[in-house]
N, C-alpha and C positions, 0 to 999 in steps of 0.2 A: 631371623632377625635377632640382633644382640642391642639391647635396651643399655644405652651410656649415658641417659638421665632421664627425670620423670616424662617427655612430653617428647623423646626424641630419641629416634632410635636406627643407626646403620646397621648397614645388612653386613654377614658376616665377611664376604668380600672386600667390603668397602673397610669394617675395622682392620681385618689383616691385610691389607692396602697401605693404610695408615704405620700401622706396626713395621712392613715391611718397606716404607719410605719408597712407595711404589706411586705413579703418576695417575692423580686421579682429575675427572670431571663431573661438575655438579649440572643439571639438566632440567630446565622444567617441566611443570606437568599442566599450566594451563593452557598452554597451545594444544594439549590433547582433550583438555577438556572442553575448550572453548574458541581454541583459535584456528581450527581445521574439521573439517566434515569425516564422518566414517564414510568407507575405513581408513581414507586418506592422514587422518590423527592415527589409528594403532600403526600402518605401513609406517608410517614417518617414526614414533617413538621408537620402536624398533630397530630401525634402519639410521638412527641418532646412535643409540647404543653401540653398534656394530662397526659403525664410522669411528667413533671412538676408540674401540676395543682394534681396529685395526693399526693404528695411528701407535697404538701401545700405550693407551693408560687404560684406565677400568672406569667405568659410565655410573653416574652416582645420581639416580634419576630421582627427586626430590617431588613429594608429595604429603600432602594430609591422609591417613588413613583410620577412618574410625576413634581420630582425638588424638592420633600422635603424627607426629611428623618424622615420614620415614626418609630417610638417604640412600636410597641403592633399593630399586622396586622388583617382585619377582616379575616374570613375566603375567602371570597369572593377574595380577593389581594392577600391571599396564593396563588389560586387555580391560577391566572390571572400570577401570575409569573410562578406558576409550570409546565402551558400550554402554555405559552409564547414560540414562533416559535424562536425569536431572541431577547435576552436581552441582556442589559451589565452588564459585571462583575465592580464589584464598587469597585475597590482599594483606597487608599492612594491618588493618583496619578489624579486621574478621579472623584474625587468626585464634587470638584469648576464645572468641565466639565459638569457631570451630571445634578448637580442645576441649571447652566446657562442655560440650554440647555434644562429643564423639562425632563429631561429622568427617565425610572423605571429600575431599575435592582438588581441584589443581591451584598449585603453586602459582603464584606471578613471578614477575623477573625482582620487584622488591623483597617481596615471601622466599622465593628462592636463595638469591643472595644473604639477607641475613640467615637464613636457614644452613648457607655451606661455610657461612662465616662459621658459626657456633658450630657446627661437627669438624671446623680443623680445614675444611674443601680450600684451596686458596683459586681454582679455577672454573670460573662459570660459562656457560655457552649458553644462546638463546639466539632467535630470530633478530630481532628487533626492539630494542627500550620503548619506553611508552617517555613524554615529554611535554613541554608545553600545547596546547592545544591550539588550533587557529581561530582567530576572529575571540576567543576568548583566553587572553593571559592570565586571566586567575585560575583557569584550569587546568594543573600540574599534578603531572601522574609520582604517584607515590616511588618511582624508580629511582628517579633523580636526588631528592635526597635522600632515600639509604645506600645511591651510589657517591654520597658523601658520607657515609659512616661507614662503609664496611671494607675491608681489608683485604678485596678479591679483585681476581683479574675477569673480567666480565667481557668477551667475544662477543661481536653483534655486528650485523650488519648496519649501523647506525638506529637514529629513530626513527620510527614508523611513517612512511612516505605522506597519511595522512594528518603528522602535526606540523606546527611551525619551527621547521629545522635552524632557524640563524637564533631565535629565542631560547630553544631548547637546549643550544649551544654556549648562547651566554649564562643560563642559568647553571650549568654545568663550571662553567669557570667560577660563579658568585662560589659552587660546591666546593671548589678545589679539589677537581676530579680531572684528569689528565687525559685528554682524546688521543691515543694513537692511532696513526694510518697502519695497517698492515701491507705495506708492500706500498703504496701509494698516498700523496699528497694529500687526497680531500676527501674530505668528510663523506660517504657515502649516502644516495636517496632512499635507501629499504629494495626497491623493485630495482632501481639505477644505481649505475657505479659512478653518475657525476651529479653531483647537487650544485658547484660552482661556493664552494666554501670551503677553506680549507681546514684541516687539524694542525695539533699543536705541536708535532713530529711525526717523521714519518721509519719506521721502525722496517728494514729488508730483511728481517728475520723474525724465529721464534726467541733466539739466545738474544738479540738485538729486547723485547718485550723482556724477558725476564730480569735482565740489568736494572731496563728502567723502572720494573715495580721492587726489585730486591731496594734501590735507592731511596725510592720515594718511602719504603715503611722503614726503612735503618732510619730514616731522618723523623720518624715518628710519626709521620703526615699517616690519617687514619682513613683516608678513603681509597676507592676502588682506582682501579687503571681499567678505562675503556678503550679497548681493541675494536675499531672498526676494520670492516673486512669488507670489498665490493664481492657482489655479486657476481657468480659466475660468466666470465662473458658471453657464453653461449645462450645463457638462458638470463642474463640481464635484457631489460626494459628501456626503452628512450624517455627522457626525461618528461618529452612533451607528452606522448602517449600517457602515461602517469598522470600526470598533473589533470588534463583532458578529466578523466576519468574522474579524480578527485572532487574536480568543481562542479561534476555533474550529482557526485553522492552527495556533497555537503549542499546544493540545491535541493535536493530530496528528501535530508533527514530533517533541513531547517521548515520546510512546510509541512514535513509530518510529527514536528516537534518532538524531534530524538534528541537526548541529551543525556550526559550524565555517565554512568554505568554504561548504558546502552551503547551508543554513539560510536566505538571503534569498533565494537562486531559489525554494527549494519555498518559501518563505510568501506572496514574491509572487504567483506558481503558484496555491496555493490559493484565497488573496483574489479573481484574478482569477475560477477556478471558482466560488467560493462566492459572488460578487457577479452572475455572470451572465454577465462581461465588461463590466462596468460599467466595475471599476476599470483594464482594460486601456483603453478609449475616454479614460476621466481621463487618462492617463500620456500619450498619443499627443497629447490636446489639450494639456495644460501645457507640455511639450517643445518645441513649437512656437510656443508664447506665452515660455516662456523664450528661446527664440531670438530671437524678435523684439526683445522688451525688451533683450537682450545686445546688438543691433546697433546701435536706440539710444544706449546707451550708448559702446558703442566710438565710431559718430560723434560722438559728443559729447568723450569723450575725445582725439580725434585732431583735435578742433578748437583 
């Protein structure tokens, strides 16, 4: 690792990356810590990287390490979080905490993003944003506005099938944050490729996305471009089967009074039980197809 300020440090790949105007992607680490089962989290981080590295940029996998926050993980630190008994989720909120405090744990999609914002990253990939919640609109995951401040192209299969997508969507516009379809019309469900909503354009390429974010920052505008991507068709989900599932977790969590922090481990938890692990094979494929699509575009961007 090559240390580029006090709290923040890319690996040496990733600076001569940089140096070499070669196409990079920034990657999270709390899906490894928090948002997949071993070993199904190390297979995945892994196989995120490699998706990457094939596509032709270099995988810049973002995490807390002992007080600093690294961009570009060895394999050794993937594995060390992915088998980690107890780590912390590193929000918005907990980051100053973690660096005082030397602790290691996984990035979120808001922690992440400003974290590739500040090492130069202009390309991020991730499963799914975190967004309004249902039945309670005052609780908005910390993604959405620092995908109004941050200056990156953010890959995702949309937000997470368990919030409220047409809310999530208008708070997005409140952000002045720009929904692209990747290859398609409408807004993606997370497990489903149709939520019945549409985006703000619809973008047939990787060079089609990099116009419209080269655009949007020459004109000064400071936030991200969100790339939604559907799910693979093969291993996409029906929208009702989804939904089924959702209504039976969020009956479960509200009589066992889950809320808060808690509340999107156990619902995704449940959905995967309740679907069979259906929806855990959806999450594992689109992740990977979001990667890919992020590399694209980064080459394209750094052409």
């Amino acid at each position: 690792m090559l240390k580029t300020s006090k709290n923040l440090c890319l690996s040496s790949e990733v600076l001569q990356s940089q140096e070499m105007g070669l196409p990079i992607v920034a990657l999270e680490s709390a899906v490894i810590t928090h948002g997949l089962p071993h070993p199904e989290n190390l297979n995945l981080a892994l196989d995120m990287e490699k998706a990457v590295r094939a596509e032709g940029a270099v995988p810049a996998t973002i995490a807390l390490i002992k007080g600093t926050v690294r961009a570009g993980l060895e394999e050794a630190e993937i594995r060390m979080l992915a088998e980690a008994a107890h780590t912390r989720k590193i929000s918005l909120r907990d980051l100053g905490i973690a660096v005082a405090q030397e602790l290691s744990g996984g990035t979120t999609v808001a922690t992440s993003i400003f974290a590739a914002e500040v090492a130069g990253i202009k390309v991020f990939a991730t499963g799914g944003i975190g967004g309004v919640h249902r039945n309670a609109a005052f609780d908005v995951s910390a993604d959405l506005p620092q995908l109004g401040r941050s200056q990156v192209v953010v890959v995702c299969a949309g937000a997470k099938a368990i919030l409220d997508l047409p809310a999530t969507l208008e708070y997005l516009e409140t952000q002045g944050v720009p929904v692209v379809g990747y290859q398609t019309d409408e807004f993606p469900a997370f497990y489903s490729r149709s939520s019945g909503l549409h985006v703000d354009i619809k973008a047939d390429s990787a060079e089609d996305v990099a116009e419209i974010a080269r655009a949007h920052w020459d004109l000064g505008l400071k936030s991200a471009i969100l790339v939604v991507v559907p799910p693979p068709a093969e291993d996409a989900m029906s929208l009702e089967v989804v939904e089924k599932a959702i209504a039976s977790a969020l009956q479960e969590a509200n009589k066992q009074g889950i809320h808060g922090a808690a509340i999107t481990p156990f619902l995704l938890g449940r959905v995967s039980e309740l679907s069979s692990g259906e929806s855990l094979k959806t999450n594992l494929s689109l992740l990977l197809n979001n990667g890919r699509v992020a590399a694209k575009i980064a080459k394209r961007l750094a052409g």
